[in-house]
mmCIF file of the C-alpha atoms, coordinates in Angstrom:
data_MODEL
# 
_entry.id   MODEL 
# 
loop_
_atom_site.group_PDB 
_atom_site.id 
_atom_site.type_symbol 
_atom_site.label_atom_id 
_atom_site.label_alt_id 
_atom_site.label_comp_id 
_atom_site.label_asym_id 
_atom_site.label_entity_id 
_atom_site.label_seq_id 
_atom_site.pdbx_PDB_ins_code 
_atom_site.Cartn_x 
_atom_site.Cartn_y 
_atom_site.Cartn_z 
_atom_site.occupancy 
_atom_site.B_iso_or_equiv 
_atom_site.pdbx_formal_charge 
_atom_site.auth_seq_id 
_atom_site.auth_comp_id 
_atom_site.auth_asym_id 
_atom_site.auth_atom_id 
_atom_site.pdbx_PDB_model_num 
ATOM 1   C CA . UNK A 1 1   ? 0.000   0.000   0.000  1.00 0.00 ? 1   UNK A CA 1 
ATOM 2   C CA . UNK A 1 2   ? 1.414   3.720   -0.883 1.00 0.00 ? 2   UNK A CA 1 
ATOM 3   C CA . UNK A 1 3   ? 1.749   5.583   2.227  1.00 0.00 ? 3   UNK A CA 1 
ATOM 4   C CA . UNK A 1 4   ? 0.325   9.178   2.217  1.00 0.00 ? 4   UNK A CA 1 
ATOM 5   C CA . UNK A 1 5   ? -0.138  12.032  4.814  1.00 0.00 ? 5   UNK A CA 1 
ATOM 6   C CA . UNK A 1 6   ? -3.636  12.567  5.822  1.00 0.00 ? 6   UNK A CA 1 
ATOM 7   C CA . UNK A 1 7   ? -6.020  15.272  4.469  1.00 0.00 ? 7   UNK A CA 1 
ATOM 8   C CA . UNK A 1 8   ? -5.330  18.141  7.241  1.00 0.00 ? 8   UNK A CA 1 
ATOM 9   C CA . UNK A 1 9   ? -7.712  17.800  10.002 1.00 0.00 ? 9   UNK A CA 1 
ATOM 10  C CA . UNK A 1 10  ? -9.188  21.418  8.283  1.00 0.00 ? 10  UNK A CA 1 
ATOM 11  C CA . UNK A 1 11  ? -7.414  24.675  6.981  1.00 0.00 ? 11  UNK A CA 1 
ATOM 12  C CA . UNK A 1 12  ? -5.845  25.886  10.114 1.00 0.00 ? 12  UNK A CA 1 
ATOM 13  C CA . UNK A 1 13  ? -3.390  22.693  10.044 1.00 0.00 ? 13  UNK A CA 1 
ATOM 14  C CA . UNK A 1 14  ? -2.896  22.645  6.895  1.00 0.00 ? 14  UNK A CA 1 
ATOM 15  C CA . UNK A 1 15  ? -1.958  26.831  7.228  1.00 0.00 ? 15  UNK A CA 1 
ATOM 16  C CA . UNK A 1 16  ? 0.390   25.388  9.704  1.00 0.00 ? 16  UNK A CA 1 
ATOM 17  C CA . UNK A 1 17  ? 2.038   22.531  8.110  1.00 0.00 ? 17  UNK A CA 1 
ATOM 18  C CA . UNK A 1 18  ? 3.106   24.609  5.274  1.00 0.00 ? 18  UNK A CA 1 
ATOM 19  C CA . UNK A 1 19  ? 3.803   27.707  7.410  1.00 0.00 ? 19  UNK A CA 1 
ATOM 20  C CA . UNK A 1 20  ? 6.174   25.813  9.129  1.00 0.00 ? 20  UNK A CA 1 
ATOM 21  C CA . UNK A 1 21  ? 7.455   23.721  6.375  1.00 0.00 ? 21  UNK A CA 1 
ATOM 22  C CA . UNK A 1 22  ? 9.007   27.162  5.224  1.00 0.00 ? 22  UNK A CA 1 
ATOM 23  C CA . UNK A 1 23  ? 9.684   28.580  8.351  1.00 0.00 ? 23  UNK A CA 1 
ATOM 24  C CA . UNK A 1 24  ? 13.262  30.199  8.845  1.00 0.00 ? 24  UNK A CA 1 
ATOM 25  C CA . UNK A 1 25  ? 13.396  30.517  12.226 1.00 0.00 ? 25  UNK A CA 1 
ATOM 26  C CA . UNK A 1 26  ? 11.495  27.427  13.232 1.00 0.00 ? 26  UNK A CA 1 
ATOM 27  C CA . UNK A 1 27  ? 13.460  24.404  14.742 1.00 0.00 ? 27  UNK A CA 1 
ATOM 28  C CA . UNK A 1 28  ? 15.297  22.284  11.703 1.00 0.00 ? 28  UNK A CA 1 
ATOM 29  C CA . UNK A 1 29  ? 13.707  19.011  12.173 1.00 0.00 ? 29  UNK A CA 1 
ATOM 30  C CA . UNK A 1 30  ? 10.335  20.146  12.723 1.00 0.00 ? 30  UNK A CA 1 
ATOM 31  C CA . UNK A 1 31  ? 10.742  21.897  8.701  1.00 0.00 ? 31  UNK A CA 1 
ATOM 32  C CA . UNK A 1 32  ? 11.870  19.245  7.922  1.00 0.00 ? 32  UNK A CA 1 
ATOM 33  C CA . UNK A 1 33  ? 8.968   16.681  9.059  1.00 0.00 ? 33  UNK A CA 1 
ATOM 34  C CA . UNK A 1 34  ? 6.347   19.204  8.073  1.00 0.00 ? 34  UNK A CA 1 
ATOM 35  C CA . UNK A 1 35  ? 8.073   19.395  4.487  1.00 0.00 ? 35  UNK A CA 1 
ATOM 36  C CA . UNK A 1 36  ? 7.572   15.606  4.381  1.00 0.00 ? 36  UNK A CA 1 
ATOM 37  C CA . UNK A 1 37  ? 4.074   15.610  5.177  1.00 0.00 ? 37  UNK A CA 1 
ATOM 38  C CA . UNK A 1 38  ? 3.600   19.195  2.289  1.00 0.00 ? 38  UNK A CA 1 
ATOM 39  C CA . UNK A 1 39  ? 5.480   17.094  -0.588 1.00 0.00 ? 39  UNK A CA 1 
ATOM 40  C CA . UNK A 1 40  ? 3.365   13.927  0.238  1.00 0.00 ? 40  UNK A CA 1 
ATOM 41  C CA . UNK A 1 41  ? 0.475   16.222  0.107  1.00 0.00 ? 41  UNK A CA 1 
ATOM 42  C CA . UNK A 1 42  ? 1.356   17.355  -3.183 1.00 0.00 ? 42  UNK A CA 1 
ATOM 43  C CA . UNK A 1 43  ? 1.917   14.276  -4.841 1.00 0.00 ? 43  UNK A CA 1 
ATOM 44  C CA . UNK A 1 44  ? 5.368   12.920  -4.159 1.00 0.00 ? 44  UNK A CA 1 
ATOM 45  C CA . UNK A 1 45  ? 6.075   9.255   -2.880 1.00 0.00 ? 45  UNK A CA 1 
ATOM 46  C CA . UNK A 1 46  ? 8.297   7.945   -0.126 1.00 0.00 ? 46  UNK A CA 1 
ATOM 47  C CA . UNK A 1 47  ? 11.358  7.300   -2.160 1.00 0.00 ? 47  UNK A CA 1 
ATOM 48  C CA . UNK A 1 48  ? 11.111  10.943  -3.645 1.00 0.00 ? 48  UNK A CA 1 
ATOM 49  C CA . UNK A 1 49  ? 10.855  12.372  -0.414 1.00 0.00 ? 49  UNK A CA 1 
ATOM 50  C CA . UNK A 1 50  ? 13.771  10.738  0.862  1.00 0.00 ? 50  UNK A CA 1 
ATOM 51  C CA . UNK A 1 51  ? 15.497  11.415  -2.207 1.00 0.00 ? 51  UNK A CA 1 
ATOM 52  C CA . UNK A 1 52  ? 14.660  15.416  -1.801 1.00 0.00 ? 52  UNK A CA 1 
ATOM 53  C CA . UNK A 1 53  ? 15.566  15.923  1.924  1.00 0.00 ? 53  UNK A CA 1 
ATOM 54  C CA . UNK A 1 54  ? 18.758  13.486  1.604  1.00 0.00 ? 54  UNK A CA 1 
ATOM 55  C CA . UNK A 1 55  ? 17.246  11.523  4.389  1.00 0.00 ? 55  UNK A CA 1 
ATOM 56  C CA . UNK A 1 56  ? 16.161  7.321   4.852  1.00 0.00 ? 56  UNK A CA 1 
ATOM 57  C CA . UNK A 1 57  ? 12.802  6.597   3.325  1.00 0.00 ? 57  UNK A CA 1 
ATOM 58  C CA . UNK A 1 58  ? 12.226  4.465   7.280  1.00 0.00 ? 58  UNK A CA 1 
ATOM 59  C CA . UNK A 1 59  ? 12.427  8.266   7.912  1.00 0.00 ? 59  UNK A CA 1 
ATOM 60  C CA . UNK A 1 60  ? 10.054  9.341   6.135  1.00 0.00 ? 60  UNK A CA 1 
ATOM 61  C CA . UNK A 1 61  ? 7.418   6.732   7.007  1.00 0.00 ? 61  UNK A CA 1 
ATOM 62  C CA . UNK A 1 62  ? 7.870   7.429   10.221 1.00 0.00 ? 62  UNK A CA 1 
ATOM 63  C CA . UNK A 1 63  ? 7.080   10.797  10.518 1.00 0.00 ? 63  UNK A CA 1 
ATOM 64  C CA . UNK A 1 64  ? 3.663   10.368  7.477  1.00 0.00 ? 64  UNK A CA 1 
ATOM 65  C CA . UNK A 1 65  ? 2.734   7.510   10.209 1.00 0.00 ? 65  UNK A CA 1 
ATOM 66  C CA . UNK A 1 66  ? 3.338   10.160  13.400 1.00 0.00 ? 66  UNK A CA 1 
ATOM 67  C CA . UNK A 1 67  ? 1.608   12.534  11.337 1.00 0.00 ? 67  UNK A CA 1 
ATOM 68  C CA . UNK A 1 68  ? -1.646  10.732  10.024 1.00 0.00 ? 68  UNK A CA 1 
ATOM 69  C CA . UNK A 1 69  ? -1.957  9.312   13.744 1.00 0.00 ? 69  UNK A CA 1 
ATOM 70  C CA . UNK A 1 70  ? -1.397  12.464  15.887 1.00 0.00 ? 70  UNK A CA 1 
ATOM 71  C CA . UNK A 1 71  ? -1.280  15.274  13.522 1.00 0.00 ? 71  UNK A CA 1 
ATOM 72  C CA . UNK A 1 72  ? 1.047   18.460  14.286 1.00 0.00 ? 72  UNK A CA 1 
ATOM 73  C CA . UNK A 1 73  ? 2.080   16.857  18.008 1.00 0.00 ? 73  UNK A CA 1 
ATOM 74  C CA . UNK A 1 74  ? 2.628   13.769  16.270 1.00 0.00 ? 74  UNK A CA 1 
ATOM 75  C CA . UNK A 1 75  ? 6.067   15.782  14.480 1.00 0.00 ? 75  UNK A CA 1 
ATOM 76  C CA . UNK A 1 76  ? 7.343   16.663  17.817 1.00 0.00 ? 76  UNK A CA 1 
ATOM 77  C CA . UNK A 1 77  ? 10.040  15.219  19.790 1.00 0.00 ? 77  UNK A CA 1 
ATOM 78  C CA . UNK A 1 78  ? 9.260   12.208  22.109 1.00 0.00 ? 78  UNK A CA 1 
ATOM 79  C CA . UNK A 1 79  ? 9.906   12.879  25.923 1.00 0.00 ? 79  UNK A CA 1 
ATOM 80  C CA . UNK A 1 80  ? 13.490  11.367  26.939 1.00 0.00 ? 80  UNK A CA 1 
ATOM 81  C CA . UNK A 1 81  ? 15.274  12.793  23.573 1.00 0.00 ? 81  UNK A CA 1 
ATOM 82  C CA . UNK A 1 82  ? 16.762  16.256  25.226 1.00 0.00 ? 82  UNK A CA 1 
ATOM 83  C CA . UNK A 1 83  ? 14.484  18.558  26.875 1.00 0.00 ? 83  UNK A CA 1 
ATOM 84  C CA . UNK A 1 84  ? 11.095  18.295  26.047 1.00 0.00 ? 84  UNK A CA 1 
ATOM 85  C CA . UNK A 1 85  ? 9.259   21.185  24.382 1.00 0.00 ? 85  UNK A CA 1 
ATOM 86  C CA . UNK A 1 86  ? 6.651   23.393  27.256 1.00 0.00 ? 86  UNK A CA 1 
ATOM 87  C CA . UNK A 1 87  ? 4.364   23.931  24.494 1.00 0.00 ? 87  UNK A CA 1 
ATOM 88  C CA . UNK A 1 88  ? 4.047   22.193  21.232 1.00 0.00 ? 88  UNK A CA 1 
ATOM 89  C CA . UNK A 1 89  ? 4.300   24.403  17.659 1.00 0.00 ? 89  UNK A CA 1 
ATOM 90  C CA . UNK A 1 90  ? 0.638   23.821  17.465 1.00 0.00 ? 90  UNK A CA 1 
ATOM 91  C CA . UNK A 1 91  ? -0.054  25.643  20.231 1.00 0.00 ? 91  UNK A CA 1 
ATOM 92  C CA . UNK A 1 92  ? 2.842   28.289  19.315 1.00 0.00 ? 92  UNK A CA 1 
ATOM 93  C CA . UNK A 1 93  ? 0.875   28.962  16.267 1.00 0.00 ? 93  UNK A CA 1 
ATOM 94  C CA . UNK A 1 94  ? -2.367  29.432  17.877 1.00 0.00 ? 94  UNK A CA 1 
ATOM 95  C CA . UNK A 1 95  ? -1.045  32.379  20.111 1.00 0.00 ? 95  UNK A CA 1 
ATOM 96  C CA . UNK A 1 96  ? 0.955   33.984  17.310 1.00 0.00 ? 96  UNK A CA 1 
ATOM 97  C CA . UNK A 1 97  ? -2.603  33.891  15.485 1.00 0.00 ? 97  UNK A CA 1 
ATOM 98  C CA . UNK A 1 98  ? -4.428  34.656  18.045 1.00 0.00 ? 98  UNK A CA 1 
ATOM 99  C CA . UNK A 1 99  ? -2.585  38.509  18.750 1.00 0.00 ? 99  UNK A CA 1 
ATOM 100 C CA . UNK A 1 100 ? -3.488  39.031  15.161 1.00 0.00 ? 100 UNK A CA 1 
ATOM 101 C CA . UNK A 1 101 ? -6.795  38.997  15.928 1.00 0.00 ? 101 UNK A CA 1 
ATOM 102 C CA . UNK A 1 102 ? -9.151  42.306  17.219 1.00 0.00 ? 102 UNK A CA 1 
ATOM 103 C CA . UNK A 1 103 ? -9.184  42.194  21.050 1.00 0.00 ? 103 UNK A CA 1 
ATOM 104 C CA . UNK A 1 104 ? -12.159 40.608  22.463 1.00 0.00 ? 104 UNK A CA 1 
ATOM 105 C CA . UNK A 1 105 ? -12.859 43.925  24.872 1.00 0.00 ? 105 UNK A CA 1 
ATOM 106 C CA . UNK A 1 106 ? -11.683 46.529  22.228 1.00 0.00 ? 106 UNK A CA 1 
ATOM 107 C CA . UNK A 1 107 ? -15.348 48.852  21.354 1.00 0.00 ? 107 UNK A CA 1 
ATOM 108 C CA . UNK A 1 108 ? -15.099 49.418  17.626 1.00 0.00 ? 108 UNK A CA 1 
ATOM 109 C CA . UNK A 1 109 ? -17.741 51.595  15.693 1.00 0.00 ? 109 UNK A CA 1 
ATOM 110 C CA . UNK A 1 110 ? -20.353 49.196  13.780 1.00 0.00 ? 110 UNK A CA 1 
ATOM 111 C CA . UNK A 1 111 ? -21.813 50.762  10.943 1.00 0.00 ? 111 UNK A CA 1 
ATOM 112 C CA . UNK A 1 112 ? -24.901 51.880  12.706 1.00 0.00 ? 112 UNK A CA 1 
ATOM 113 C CA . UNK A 1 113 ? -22.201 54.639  14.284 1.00 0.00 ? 113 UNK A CA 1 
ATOM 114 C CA . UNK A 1 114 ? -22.497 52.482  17.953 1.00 0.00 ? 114 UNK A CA 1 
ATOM 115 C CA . UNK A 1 115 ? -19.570 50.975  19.873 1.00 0.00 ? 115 UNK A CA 1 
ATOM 116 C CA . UNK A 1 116 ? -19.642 47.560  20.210 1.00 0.00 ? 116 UNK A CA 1 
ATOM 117 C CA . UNK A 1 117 ? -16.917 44.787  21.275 1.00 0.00 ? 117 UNK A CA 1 
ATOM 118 C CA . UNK A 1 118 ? -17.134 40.928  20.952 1.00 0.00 ? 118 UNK A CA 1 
ATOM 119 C CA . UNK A 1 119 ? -16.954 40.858  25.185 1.00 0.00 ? 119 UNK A CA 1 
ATOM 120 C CA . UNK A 1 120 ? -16.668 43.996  26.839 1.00 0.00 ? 120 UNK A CA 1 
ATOM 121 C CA . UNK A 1 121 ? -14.845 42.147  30.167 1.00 0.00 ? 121 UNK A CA 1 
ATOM 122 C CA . UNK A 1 122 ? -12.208 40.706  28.079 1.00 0.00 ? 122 UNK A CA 1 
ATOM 123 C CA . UNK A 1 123 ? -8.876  43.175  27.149 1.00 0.00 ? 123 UNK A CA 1 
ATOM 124 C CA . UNK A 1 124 ? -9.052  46.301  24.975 1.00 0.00 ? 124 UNK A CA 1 
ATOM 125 C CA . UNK A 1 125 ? -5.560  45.756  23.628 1.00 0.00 ? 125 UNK A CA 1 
ATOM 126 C CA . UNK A 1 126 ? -3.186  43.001  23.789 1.00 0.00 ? 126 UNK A CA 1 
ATOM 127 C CA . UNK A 1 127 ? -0.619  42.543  25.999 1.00 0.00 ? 127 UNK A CA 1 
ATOM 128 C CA . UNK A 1 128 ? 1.784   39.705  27.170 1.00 0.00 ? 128 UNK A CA 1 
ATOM 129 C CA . UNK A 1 129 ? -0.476  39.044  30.207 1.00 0.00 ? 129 UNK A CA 1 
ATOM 130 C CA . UNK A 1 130 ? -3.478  39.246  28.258 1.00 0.00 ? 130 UNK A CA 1 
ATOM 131 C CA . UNK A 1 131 ? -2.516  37.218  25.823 1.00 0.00 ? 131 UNK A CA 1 
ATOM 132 C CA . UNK A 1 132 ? -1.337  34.352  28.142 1.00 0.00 ? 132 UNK A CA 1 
ATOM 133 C CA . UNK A 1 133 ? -4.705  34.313  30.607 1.00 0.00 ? 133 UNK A CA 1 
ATOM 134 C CA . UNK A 1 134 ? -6.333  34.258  26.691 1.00 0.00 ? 134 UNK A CA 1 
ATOM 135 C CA . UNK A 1 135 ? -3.715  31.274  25.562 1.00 0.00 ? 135 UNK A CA 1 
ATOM 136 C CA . UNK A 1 136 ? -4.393  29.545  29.174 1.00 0.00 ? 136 UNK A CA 1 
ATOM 137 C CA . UNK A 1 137 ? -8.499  29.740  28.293 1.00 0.00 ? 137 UNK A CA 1 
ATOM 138 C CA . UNK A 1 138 ? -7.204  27.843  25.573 1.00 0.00 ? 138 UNK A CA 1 
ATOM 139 C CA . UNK A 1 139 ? -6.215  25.394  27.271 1.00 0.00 ? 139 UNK A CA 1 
ATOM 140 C CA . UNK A 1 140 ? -2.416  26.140  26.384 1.00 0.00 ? 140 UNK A CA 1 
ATOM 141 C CA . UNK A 1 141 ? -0.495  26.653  29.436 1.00 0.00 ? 141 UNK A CA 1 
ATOM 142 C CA . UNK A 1 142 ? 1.683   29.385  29.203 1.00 0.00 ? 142 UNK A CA 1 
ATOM 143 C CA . UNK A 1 143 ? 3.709   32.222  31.158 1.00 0.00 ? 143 UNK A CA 1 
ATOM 144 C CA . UNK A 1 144 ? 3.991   35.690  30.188 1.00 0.00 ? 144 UNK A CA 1 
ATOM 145 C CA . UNK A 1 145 ? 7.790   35.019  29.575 1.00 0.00 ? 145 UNK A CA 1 
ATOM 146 C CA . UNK A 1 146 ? 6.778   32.495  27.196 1.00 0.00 ? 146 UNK A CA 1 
ATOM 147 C CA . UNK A 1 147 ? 4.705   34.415  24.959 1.00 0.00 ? 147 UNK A CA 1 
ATOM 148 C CA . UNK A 1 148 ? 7.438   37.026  24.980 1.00 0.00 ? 148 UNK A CA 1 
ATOM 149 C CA . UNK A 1 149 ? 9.683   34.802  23.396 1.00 0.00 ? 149 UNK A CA 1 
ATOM 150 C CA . UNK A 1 150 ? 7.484   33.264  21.012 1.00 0.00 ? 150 UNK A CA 1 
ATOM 151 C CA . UNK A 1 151 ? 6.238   36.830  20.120 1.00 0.00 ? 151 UNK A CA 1 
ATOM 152 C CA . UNK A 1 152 ? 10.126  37.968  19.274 1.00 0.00 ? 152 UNK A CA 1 
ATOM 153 C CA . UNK A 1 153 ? 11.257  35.290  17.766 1.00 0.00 ? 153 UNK A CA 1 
ATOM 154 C CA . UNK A 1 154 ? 7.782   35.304  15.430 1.00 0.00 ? 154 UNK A CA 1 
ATOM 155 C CA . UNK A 1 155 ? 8.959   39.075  14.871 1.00 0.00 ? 155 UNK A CA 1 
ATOM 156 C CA . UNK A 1 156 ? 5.374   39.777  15.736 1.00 0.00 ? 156 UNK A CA 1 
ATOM 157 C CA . UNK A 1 157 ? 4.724   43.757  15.959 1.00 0.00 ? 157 UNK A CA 1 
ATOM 158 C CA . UNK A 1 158 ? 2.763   45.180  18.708 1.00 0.00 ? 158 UNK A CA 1 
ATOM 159 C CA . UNK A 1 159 ? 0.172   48.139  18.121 1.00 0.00 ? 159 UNK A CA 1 
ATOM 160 C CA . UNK A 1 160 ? -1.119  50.344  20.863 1.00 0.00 ? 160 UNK A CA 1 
ATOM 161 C CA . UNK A 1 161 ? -4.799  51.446  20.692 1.00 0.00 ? 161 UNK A CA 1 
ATOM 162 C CA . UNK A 1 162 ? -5.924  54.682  19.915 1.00 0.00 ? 162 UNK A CA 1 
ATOM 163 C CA . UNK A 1 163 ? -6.578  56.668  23.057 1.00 0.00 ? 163 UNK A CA 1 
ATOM 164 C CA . UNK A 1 164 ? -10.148 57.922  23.444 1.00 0.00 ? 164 UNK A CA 1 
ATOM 165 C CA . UNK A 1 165 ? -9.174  61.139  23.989 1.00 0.00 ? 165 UNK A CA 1 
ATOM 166 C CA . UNK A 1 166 ? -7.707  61.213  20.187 1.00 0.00 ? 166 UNK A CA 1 
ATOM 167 C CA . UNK A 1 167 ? -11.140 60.360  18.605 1.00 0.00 ? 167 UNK A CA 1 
ATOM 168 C CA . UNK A 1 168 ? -11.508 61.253  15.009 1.00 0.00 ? 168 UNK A CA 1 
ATOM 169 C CA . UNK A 1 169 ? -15.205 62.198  15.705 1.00 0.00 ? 169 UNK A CA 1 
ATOM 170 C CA . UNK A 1 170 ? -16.244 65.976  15.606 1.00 0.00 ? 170 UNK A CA 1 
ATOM 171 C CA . UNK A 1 171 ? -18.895 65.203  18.171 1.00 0.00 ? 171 UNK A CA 1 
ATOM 172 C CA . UNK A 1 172 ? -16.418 63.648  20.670 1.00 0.00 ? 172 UNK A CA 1 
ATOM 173 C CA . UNK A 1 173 ? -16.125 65.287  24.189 1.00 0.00 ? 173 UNK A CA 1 
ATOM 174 C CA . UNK A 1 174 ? -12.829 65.154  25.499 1.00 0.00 ? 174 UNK A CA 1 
ATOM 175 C CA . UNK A 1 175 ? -12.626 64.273  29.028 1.00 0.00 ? 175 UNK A CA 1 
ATOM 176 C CA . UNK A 1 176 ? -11.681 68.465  29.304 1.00 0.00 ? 176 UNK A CA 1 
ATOM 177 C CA . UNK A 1 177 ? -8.193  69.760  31.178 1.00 0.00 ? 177 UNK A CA 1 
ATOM 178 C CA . UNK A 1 178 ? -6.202  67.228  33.314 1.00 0.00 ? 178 UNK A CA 1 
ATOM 179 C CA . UNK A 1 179 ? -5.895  67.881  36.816 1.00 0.00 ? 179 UNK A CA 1 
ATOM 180 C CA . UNK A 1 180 ? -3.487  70.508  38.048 1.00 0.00 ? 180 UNK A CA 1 
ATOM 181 C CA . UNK A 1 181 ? -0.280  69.136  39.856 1.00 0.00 ? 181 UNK A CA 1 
ATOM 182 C CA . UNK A 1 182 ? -0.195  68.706  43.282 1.00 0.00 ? 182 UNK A CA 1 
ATOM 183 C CA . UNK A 1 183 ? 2.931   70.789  43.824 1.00 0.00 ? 183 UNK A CA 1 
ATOM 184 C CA . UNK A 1 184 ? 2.985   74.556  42.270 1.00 0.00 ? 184 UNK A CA 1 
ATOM 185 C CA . UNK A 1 185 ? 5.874   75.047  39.514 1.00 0.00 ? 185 UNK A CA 1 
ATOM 186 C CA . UNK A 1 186 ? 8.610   77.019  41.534 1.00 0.00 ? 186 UNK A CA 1 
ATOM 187 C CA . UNK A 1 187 ? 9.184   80.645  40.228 1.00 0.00 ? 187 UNK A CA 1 
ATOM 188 C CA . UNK A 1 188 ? 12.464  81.717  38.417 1.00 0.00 ? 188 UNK A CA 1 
ATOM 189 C CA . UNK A 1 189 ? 14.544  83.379  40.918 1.00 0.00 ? 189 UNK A CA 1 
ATOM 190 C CA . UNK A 1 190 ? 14.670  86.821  40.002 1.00 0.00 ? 190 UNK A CA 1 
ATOM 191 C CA . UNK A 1 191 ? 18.218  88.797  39.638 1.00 0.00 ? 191 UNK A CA 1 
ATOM 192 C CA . UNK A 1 192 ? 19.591  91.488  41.775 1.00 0.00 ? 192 UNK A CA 1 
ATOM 193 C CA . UNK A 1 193 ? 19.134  94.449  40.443 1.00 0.00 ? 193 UNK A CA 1 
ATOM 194 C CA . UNK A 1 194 ? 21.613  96.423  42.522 1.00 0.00 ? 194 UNK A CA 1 
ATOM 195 C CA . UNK A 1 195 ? 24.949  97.682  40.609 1.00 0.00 ? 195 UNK A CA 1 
ATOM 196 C CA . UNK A 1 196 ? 27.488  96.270  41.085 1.00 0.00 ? 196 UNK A CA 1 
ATOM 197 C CA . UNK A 1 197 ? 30.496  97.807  42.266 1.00 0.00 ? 197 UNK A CA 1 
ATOM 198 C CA . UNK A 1 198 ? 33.855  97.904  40.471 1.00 0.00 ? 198 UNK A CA 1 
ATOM 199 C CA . UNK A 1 199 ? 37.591  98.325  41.977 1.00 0.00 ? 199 UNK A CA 1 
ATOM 200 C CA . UNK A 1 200 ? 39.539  101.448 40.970 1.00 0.00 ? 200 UNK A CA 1 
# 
């Protein structure tokens, strides 16, 4: 019988596969199995495979049988070969997807001119502890330092939100004149105005 990868489980891991089948900064042997699992996809048999990543074809059955039995996780190291991964790539590409999204709390103007967000008790704007209570709802456990480091090394940009005081609406009403500072501004010290006197 031919051996073949699997149909993706549905677009998002199939995005994923071949995201990370060209990924630069991903780790080598996880392109590498993904890149299996895109060429079978497209067509190519075990011996071409083999024959394209200069690799065993017992290789690359191996990692079409991982794949078509546990998907993405199925292409990750076993535990007891070096340190195990905290989080699989799966679940890396979930978050890095997920900040790409609109915050669920952020109000945005629908076209009947009201503000409206998806849940108004989630966060207006993302940030790394937002985004890791969001991953953790998930079901991806994850620490802030974690998506910090997934974030950089995704080269993932972060936007602030526009301030409500900088609305683009003419019939916005600023929240008027902040509140004066505790402390008064000290005065210049004024200069003598005495002449001064000069030796002879």
């Amino acid at each position: 019988m031919v051996l073949r990868a699997r149909a993706g489980r549905d677009e998002g891991e199939q995005a994923v596969v071949r995201r990370l089948a060209a990924a630069r900064k991903a780790p080598k042997v996880l392109v590498e199995r993904c890149r299996m699992v895109e060429l079978s996809w497209d067509g190519w048999l075990v011996p071409q495979i083999a024959d394209e990543l200069r690799c065993s074809q017992k290789t690359v059955r191996r990692w079409l049988h991982r794949f078509n039995r546990s998907g993405l996780e199925g292409l990750e190291d076993l535990g007891g070969q070096g340190r195990k991964r905290r989080i699989t790539e799966a679940e890396r590409s979930r978050i890095i997807a997920m900040v790409k999204l609109t915050p669920p709390g952020r109000l945005e103007v629908q076209p009947s001119n009201e503000m409206w967000a998806a849940d108004e008790s989630g966060p207006s704007e993302w940030t790394l502890d937002a985004v890791a209570a969001a991953a953790r709802d998930l079901g991806i456990e994850v620490s802030r330092s974690q998506v910090r480091r997934i974030l950089l090394a995704e080269g993932v940009r972060w936007r602030r939100t526009r301030s409500w005081t900088r609305s683009r609406d003419a019939d916005f009403e600023g929240k008027g004149r902040g509140s004066s500072s505790s402390t008064p501004a000290r005065p210049p010290a004024r200069r003598s105005s005495a002449p001064t006197s000069s030796a002879r």
